[in-house]
VEXKEMAR-985795 format. One record per residue (C-alpha): x, y, z. Coordinates in nm, 2 decimals, padded with zeros to 4 digits. Example, Ala and Ser with C-alpha at 12.3 -4.5 7.8 and 13.67 -1.06 7.14 Angstrom:
01.23 -00.45 00.78
01.37 -00.11 00.71
This chain:
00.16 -06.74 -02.41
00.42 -06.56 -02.23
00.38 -06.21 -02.08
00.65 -05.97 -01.95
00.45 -05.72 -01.71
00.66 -05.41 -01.57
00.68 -05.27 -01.22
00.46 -04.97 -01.31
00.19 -05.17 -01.47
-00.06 -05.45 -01.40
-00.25 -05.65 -01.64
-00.58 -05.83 -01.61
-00.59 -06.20 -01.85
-00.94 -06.22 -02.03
-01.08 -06.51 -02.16
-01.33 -06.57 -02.37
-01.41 -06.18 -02.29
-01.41 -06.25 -01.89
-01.14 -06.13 -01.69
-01.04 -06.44 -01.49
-00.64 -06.30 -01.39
-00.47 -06.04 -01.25
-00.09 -06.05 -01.33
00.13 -05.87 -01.16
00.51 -05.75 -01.19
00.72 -06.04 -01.35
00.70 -06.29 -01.64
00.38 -06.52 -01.72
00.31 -06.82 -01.90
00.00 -06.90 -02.02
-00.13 -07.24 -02.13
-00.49 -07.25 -02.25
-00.51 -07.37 -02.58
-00.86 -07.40 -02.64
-00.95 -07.05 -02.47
-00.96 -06.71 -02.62
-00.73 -06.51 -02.46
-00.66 -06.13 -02.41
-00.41 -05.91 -02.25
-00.55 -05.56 -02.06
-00.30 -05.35 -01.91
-00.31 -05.09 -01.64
-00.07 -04.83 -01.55
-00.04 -04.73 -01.20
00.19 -04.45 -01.29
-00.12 -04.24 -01.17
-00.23 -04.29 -00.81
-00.62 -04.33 -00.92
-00.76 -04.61 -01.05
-01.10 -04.67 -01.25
-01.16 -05.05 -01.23
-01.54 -05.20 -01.32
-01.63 -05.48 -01.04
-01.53 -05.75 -01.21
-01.14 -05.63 -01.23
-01.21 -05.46 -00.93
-01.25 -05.82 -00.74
-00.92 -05.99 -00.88
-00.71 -05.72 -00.75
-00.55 -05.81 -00.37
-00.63 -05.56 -00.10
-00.21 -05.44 -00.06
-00.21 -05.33 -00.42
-00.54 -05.10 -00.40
-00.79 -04.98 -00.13
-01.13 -04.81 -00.21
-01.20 -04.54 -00.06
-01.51 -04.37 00.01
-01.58 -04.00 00.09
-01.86 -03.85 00.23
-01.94 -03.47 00.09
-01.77 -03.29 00.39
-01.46 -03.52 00.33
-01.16 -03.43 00.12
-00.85 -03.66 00.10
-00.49 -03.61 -00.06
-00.31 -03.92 -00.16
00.09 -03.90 -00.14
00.37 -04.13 -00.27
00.71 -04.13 -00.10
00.57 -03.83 00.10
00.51 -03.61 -00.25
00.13 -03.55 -00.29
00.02 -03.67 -00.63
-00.37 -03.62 -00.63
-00.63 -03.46 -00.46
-01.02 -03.66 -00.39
-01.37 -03.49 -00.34
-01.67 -03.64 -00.23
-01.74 -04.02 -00.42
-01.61 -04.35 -00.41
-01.21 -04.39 -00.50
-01.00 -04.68 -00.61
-00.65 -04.57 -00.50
-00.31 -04.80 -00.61
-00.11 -04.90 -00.32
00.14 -05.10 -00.59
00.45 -04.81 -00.51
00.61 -05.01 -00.20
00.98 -04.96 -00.05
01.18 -05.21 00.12
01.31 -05.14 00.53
01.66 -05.24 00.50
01.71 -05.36 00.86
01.42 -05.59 00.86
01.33 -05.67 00.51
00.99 -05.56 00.56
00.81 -05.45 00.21
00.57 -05.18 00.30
00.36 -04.97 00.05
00.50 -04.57 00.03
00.13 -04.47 -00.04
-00.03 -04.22 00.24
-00.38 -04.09 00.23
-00.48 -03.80 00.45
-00.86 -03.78 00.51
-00.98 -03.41 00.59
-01.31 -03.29 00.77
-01.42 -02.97 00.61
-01.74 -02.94 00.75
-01.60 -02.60 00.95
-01.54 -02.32 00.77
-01.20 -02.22 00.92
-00.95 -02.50 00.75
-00.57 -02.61 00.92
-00.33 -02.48 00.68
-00.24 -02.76 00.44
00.16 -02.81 00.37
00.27 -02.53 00.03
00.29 -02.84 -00.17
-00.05 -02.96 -00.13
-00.24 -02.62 -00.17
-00.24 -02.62 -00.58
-00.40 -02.96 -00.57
-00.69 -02.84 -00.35
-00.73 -02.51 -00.44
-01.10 -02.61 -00.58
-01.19 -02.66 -00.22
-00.93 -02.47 00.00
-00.88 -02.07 -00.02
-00.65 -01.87 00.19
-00.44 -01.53 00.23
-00.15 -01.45 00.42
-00.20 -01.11 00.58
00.11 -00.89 00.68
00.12 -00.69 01.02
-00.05 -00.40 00.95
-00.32 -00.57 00.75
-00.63 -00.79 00.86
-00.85 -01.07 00.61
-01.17 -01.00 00.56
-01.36 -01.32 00.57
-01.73 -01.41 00.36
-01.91 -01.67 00.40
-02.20 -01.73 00.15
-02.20 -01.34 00.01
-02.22 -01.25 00.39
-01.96 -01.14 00.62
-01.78 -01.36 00.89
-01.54 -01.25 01.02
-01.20 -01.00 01.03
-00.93 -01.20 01.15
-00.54 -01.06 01.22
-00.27 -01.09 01.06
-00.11 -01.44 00.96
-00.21 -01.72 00.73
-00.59 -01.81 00.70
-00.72 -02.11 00.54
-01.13 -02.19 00.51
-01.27 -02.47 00.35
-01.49 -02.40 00.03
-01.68 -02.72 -00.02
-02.00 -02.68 00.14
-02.01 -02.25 00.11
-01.89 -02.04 -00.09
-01.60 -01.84 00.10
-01.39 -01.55 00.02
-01.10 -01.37 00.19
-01.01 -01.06 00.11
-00.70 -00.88 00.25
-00.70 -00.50 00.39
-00.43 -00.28 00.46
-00.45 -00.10 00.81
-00.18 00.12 00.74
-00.17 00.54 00.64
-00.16 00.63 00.31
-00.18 00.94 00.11
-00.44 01.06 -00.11
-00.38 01.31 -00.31
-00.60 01.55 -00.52
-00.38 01.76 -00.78
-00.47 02.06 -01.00
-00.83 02.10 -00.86
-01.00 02.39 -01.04
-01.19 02.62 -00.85
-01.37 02.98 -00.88
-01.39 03.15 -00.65
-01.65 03.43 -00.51
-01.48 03.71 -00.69
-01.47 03.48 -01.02
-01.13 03.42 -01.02
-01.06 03.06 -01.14
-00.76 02.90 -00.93
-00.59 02.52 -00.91
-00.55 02.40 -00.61
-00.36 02.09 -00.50
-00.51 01.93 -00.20
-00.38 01.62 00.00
-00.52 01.38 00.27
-00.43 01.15 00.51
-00.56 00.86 00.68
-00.62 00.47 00.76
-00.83 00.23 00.80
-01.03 00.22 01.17
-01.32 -00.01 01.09
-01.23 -00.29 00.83
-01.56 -00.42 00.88
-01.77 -00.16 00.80
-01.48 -00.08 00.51
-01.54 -00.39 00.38
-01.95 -00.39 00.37
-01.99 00.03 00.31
-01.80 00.12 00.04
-01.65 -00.08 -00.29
-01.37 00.17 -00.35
-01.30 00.39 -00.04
-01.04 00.61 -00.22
-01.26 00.73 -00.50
-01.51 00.83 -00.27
-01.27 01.04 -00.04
-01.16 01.17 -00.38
-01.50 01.29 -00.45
-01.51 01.38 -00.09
-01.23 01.61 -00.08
-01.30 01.83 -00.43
-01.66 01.87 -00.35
-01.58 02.01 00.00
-01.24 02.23 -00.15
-01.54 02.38 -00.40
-01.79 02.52 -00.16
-01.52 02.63 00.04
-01.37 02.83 -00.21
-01.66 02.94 -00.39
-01.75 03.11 -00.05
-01.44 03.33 -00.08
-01.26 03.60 -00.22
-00.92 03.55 -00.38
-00.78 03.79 -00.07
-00.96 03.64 00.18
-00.83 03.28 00.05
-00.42 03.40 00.02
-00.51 03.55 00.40
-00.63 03.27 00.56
-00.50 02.92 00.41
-00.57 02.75 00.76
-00.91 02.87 00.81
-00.98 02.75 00.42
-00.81 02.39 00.57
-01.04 02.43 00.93
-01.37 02.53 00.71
-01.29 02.16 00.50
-01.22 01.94 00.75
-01.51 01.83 00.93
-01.69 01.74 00.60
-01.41 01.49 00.50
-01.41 01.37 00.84
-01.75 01.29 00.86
-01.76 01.13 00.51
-01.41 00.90 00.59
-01.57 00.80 00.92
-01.91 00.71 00.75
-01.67 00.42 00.54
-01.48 00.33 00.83
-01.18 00.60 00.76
-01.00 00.83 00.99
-00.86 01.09 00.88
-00.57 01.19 01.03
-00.46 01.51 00.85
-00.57 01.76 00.57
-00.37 02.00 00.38
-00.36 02.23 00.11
-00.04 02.23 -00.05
-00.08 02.49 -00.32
-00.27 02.75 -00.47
-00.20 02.82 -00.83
-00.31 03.12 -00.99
-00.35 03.20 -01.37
-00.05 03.40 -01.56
-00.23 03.73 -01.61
-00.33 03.71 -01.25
-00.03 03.62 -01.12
00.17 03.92 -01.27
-00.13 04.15 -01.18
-00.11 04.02 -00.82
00.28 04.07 -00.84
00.21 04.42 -00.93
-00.01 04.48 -00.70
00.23 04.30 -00.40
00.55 04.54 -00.57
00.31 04.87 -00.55
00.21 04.79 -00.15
00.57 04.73 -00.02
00.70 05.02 -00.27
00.45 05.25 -00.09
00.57 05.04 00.29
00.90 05.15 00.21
00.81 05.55 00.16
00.62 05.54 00.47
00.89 05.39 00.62
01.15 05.63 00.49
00.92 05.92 00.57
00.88 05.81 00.96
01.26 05.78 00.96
01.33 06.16 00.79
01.06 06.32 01.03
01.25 06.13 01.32
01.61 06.26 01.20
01.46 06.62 01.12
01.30 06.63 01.50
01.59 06.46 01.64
01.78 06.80 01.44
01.54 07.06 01.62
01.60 06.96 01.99
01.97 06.97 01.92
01.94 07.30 01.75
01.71 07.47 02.07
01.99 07.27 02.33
02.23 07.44 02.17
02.08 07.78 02.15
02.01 07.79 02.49
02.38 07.71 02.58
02.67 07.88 02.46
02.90 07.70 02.60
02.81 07.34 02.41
02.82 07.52 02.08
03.21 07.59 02.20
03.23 07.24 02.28
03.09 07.12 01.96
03.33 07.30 01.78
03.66 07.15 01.96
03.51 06.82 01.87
03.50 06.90 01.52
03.87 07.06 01.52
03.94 06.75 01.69
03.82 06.54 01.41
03.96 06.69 01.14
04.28 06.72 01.28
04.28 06.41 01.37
04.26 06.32 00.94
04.46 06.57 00.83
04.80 06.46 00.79
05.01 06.73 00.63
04.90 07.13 00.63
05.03 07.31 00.28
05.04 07.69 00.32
04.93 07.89 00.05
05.12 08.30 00.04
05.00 08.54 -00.20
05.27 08.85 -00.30
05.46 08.99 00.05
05.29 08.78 00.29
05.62 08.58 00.35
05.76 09.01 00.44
05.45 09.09 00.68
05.49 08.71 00.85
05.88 08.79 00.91
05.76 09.17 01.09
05.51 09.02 01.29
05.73 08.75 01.42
């Protein structure tokens, strides 16, 4: 019998149902003429073999190692520095068959590389990009940017809140989470917010808050979604502070509307681990028919501003008048002056003087002169 095996195979040679030889890369001959005889082969395109004992023991020691894990043990097998397969806890054949040749001393060495790992703690080295889809059953981690922290949970408990960077924890023995939080300020907005107020006149308001995060670990543990509970926050405080007002008290005094909010949405953001760092209303909206009333009412006030105004200024003129009337009267002599100034002026615009004559004026002009 004559057998061709290829470099990425082996072959095991049965006979009479016992495997009694393992062949290896080449050609075979095979003499037994009275035997029956059987052909098994084995690829060792995949790193990880599956061998019973009795192939197990015909196989040399430089073309597979067994390897055996414990359950806080992980391993990664690589060829030619690529990882191909990642082993949990057990018992592992592993081929060592891919082998490369050192050109300067002829030295055949196999290009096969296992890594053992200890992931008994529960923070874990970062494993190389390439390996982490392999071990993702057993490795978690999360890359936090600056202005965010992880959130680490161990067993449905909290751990710890570590800073920004890449964090890696084993998950073989627990059961570990890492969640990522963002530090930063951020904007919460609560638009078209209707209100009545105490004088039953339904507005909208439009509301906005800002703040960040002070305590990520009482974030974390208090409440499951922060911004919804601000939200809540926010429109419950913006209604009894409304519904405490008139709609004349609320255009006069925005800020103290703002002031009378604040402390409430404070003390709720703080309660989550929030600070809140500013509150503001941005608008008050009114309905149509009370805007145009309110218009009216706005045109109406400065109309009747502007008549007192006007009346101030003619009672001013008119006494201003009076004095200069009694001056006058008690002095002769500025009334003369008065009237110069006034001949002064108008000659001073008059630019040609057209004489008039009636019938023989020209005759009585010629005696006089």
């Amino acid at each position: 019998m004559k057998l061709s095996i290829s470099p990425d195979e082996r072959a095991f040679l049965f006979q009479d149902g016992r495997p009694v030889r393992y062949l290896t890369p080449g050609t075979h001959r095979v003499w037994r003429p009275f035997a029956d005889l059987k052909v098994e082969r084995v690829s060792v395109r995949e790193p990880v073999a599956d061998l019973d004992e009795r192939r197990l023991a015909l196989v040399p020691a430089e073309d597979l190692t067994v390897l055996t894990l414990a359950p806080n043990q992980r391993a990664v097998v690589a060829r030619r520095g690529r990882p191909v397969a990642w082993l949990g806890a057990g018992v592992h054949q592993v081929w060592l068959t891919d082998r490369s040749v050192d050109r300067a001393t002829g030295a055949v060495t196999s290009t096969v590389t296992i890594t053992v790992f200890d992931t008994s703690p529960v923070a874990a080295k970062l494993l190389p990009l390439d390996v982490v889809p392999l071990a993702k059953k057993d490795y978690v981690e999360a890359t936090a940017p600056e202005g965010h922290v992880v959130v680490r949970w161990v067993d449905g408990q909290l751990d710890a809140v570590l800073p920004a960077g890449r964090h890696a924890a084993w998950n073989t023995e627990r059961t570990v989470n890492l969640a990522v939080i963002d530090l930063r300020e951020r904007v919460l907005a609560v638009t078209g917010q209707e209100v009545m107020t105490r004088d039953r006149v339904t507005l909208r308001l439009n509301l906005s808050a800002t703040f960040r995060v002070s305590d990520a670990r009482r974030l974390a543990t208090v409440a499951r979604a922060p911004d919804d509970v601000l939200y809540l926050a926010l429109q419950l405080s913006a209604r009894e502070a409304v519904t405490s007002r008139s709609l004349d008290e609320l255009l006069a005094g925005r800020d103290e509307l703002v002031a009378t909010m604040t402390p409430t949405v404070k003390a709720r953001a703080t309660s989550m681990g929030l600070e809140l760092i500013e509150l503001g209303l941005r608008d008050v909206v009114l309905p149509g028919e009370m805007k145009d009333l309110l218009n009216k009412v706005i045109a109406a006030t400065k109309e009747a501003e502007a008549n007192v105004i006007l009346r101030r200024e003619e009672t001013a003129a008119t006494r201003s008048l009076a004095q200069t009337a009694k001056v006058l009267a008690e002095n002769p002599l500025l009334v003369r002056l008065k009237e110069l100034e006034a001949y002064k002026d108008l000659a001073s615009k008059v630019g040609q003087v057209h004489l008039v004559l009636g019938d023989g004026a020209l005759e009585r002009l010629q005696l006089k002169a």
